[in-house]
N, C-alpha and C positions, 0 to 999 in steps of 0.2 A: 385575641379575638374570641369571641363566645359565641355560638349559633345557638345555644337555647331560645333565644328571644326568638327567631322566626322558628325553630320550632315549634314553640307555644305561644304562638302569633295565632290572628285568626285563620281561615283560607283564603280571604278576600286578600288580605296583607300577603300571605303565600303567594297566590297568585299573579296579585300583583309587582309582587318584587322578582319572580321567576322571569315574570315577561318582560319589565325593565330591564335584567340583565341580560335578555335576549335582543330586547332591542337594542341597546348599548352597543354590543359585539356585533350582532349585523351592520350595525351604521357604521361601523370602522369597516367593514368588511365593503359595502357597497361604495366608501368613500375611497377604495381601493381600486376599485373598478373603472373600465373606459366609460364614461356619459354615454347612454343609449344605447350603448349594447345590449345583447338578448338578456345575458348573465345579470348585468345591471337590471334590467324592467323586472325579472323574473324574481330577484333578491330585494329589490323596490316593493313590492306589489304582496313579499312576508311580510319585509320592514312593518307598511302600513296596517297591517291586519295585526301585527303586535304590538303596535303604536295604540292602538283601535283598543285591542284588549285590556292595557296596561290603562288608557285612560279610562276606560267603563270600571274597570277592577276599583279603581279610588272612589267611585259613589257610595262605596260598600266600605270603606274606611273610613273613622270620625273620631280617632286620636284625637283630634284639636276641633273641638266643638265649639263653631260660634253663633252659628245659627242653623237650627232646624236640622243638626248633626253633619252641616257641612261647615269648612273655611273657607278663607280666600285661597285656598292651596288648590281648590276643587276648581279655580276660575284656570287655571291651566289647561286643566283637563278640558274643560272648553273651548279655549282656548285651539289645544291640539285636534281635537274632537273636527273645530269648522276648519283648523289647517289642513286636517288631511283631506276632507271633503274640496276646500280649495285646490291642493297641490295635485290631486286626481283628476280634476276637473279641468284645470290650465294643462299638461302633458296630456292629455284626448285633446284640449283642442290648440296644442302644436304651441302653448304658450310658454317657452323654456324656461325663462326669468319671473313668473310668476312660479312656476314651479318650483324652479332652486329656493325663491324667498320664503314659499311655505314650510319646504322639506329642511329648510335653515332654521326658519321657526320655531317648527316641532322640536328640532335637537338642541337650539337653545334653550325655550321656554320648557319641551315637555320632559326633557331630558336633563339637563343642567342644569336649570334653577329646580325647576322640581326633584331631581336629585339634591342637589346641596342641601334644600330644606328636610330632607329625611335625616339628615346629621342633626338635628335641633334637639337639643338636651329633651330627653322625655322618648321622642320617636323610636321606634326599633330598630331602626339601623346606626341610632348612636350608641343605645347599649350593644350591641355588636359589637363597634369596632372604636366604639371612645370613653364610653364608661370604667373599664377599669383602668386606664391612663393616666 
């Protein structure tokens, strides 16, 4: 492994990648948790505000320029962007299952695929941890 690359990464990419890995660990952490408990809402409710951050943080990233300095990498963020506005919206109003599908969403699209595509030859988290391999 080499950490230069996010050291001499932008801040947007710092940023970005700080709070992806915080969301990461929270999401294992809240999937640890009883459903609607206080602990759960109150670890839900980081979750989303670093869901929130991590996906604003990528408008400010354009590694992979296809148009007008965004990709299709950026439709996630979007993507995640109206999930979380969904999945907040359905739990205030008592919709559990609309909730789980969103908060499911989010951690596959904005977290897992969008993760995996940061391994893609060129990205900085492939010189990280796959370029000298």
């Amino acid at each position: 492994m080499n950490f230069t690359p996010i050291s001499q990464a932008s801040t947007a990419i710092q940023i970005h990648l700080a709070a992806a890995v915080m969301a990461i660990l929270l999401f294992m952490v809240i999937m640890m948790l009883r459903r609607g408990s206080r602990l759960h809402k109150f670890t839900g409710r980081i979750w989303v505000a670093i869901i929130a951050i991590t996906s604003i943080s990528s408008f400010w990233i354009s590694e992979i320029n296809h148009f007008a300095g965004f990709s299709a990498i950026h439709l996630l963020s979007i993507f995640t962007l109206v999930n979380c506005v969904i999945g907040v919206r359905a739990i205030r109003r008592g919709k559990l299952r609309t909730h789980r599908n969103a908060m499911i969403g989010i951690a596959v699209g904005g977290l897992l695929i969008a993760g995996g595509l940061s391994f893609v030859p060129g990205r900085t988290l492939y010189h990280v941890f796959l370029a000298g391999v």
